[in-house]
C-alpha positions in Angstrom: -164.7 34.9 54.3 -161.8 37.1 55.0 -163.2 37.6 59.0 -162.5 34.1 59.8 -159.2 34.1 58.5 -158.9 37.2 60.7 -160.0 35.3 63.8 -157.7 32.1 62.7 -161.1 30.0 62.0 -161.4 27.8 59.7 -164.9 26.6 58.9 -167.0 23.3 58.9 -169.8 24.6 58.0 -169.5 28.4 55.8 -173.2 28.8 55.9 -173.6 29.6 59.2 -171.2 32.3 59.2 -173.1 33.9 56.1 -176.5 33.1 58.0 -175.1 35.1 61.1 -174.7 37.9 59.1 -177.9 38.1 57.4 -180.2 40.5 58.3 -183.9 39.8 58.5 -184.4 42.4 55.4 -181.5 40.2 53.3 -183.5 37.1 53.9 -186.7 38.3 52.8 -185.3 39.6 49.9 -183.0 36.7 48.7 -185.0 34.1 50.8 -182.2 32.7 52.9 -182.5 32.7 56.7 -181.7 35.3 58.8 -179.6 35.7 61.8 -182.2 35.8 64.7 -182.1 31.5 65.7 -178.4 32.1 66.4 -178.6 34.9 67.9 -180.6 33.6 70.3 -178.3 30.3 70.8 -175.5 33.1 70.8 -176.9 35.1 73.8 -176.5 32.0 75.5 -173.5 31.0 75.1 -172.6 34.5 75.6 -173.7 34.5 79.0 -172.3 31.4 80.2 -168.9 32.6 78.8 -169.2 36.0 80.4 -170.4 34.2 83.9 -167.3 31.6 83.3 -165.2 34.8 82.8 -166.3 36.5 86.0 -166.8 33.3 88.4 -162.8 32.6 87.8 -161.8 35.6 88.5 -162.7 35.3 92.0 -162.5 38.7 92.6 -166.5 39.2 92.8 -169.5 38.1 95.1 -172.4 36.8 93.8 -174.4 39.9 93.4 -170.8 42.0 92.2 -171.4 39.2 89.4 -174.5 39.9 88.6 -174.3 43.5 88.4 -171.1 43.4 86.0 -172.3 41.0 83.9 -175.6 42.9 83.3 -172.9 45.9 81.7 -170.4 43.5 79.7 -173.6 41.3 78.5 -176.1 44.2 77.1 -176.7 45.7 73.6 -174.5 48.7 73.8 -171.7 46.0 75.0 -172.6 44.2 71.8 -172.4 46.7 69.7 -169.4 47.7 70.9 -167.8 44.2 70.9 -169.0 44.1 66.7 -167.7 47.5 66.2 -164.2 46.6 67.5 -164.1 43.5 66.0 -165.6 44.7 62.8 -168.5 42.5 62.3 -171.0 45.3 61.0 -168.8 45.2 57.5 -169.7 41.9 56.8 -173.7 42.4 57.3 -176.0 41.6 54.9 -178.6 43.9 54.6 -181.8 44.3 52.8 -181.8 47.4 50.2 -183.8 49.7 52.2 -182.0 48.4 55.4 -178.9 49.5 53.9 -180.0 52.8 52.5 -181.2 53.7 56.2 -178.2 52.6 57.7 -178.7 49.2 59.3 -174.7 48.3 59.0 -174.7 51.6 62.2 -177.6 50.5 63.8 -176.9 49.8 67.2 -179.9 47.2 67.8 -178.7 45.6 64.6 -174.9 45.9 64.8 -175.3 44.0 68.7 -177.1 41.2 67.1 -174.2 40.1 65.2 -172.3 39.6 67.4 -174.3 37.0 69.4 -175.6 35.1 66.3 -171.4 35.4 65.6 -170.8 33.6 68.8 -173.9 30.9 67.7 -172.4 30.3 64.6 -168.9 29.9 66.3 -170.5 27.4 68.8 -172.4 25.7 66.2 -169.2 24.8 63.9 -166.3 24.7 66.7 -168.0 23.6 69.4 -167.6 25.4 73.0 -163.9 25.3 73.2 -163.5 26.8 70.3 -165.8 29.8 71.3 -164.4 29.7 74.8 -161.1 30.6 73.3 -162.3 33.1 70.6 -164.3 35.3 73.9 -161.0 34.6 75.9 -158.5 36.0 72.8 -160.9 38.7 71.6 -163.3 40.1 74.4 -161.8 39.7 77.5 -158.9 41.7 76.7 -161.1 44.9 75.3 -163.2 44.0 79.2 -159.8 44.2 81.0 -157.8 47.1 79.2 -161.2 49.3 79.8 -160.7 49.7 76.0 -164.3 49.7 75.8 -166.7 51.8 78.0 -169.4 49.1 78.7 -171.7 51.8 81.0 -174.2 52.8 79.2 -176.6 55.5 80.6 -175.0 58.6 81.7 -178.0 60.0 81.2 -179.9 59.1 84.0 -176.6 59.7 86.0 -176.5 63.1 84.8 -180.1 63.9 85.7 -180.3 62.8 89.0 -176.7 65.0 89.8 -178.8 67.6 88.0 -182.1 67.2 90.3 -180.4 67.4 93.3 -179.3 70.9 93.0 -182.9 71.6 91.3 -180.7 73.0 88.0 -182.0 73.1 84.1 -180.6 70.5 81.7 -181.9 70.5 78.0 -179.8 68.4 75.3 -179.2 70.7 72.0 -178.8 69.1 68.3 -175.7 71.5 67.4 -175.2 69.8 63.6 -176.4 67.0 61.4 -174.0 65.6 59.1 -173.3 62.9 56.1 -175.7 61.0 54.0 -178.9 59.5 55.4 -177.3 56.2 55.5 -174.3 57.4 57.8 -175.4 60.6 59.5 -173.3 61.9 62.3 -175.2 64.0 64.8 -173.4 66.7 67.3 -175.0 67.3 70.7 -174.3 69.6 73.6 -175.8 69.3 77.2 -176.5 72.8 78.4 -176.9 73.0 82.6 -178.6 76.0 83.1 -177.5 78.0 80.5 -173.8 76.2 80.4 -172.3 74.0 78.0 -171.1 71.0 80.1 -170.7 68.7 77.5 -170.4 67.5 73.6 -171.1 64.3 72.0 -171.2 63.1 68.3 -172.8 60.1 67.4 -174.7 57.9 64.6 -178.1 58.7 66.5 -179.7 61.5 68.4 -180.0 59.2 71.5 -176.5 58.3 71.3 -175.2 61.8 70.9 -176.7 63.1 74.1 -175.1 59.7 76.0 -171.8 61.0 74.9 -172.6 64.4 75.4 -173.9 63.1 79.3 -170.5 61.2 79.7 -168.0 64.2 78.7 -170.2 66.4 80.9 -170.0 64.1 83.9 -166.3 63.7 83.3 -165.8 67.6 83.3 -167.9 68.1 86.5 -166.2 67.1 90.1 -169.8 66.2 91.0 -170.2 64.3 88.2 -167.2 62.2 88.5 -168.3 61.5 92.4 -171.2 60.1 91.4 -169.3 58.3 88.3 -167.1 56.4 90.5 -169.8 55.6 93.0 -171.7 53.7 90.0 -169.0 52.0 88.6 -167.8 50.5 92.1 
């Protein structure tokens, strides 16, 4: 498997690397297990190494902890963890899965990477993982490569409900096949454009279209740095 040369691993055990890629609608179909028993174990270990991370840092109280870890340990985290690293090219997906675009689906795309870190864990051992999150994650954590906040949503609306002001979310475009459609939002504030977003989802459209909007408006990036104090 070309990923674990990437990631300078070499394996004990190949299986569960290709079990921690398959899907639940791969297994059924080829009746192999499926990902979801490591990505439980990997959740695990996922938090410990996340809590490890944060605890020697010794920059954070207890409930600073908490609070961060609940934004670097979450699905859009995840998926943005697989993304990076690009896990979602090695999943193994059912046919309809595939054709519906599982290998973009957030919930999906998140899994993998904890039943990654399961598989890692299993075969290596904790050292082994421990140096894999330390080589790989912590440096997309501390660059702020990756935007680990993930609902500018409700951040918007509540800027929105102070000053009692209209927000609607509108679809501007839908593009590419159904299996890797590309959907173009704008957030309108009383009949103003204050943001775009383009995404694989509706949902995650209007999060980017929240986030440009909140970076545009001085209000918005008040209440931006208050939340990510």
């Amino acid at each position: 498997m070309e990923l674990l040369k990437k990631f300078k691993i070499t394996p004990n055990d190949l299986s569960l690397y290709e079990t921690a890629f398959s899907h639940t609608s791969y297994a059924n179909e080829h009746n192999v297990k499926s990902y979801e028993r490591l990505e439980f174990l990997g959740d695990a270990v996922l938090e410990l190494l996340m809590s490890d991370y944060l605890y020697k840092s010794n920059k954070y109280n207890e409930g600073e902890m908490t609070k961060i870890r609940a934004h670097y340990v979450c699905e859009t985290a995840n998926y943005e963890y697989s993304v990076k690293l690009g896990l979602n090219e090695y999943l193994k997906l059912g046919k309809g899965e595939e054709e519906n675009g599982g290998k973009y689906r957030k919930a999906i795309v998140s899994d993998i990477f904890e039943s990654f870190l399961g598989a890692i864990y299993l075969d290596q051992g904790l050292d082994k993982v421990h140096n894999f999150f330390n080589e790989y994650i912590v440096p997309l954590i501390e660059s702020h490569e990756i935007d680990f906040f993930d609902d500018y949503k409700s951040i918007l609306q509540e800027s929105v409900q102070t000053d009692k002001r209209s927000l609607e979310y509108k679809l501007i475009s839908e593009e590419g096949p159904s299996h890797n459609k590309k959907f173009t939002v704008e957030v309108v504030i009383d009949g103003i454009v204050y943001g775009r977003g383009t995404s694989h989802s509706k949902k995650g459209a209007e999060q980017d279209a929240a986030k440009d909007a909140l970076k545009k408006a001085q209000k918005g990036r008040l209440i931006w740095e208050e939340h990510m104090k």
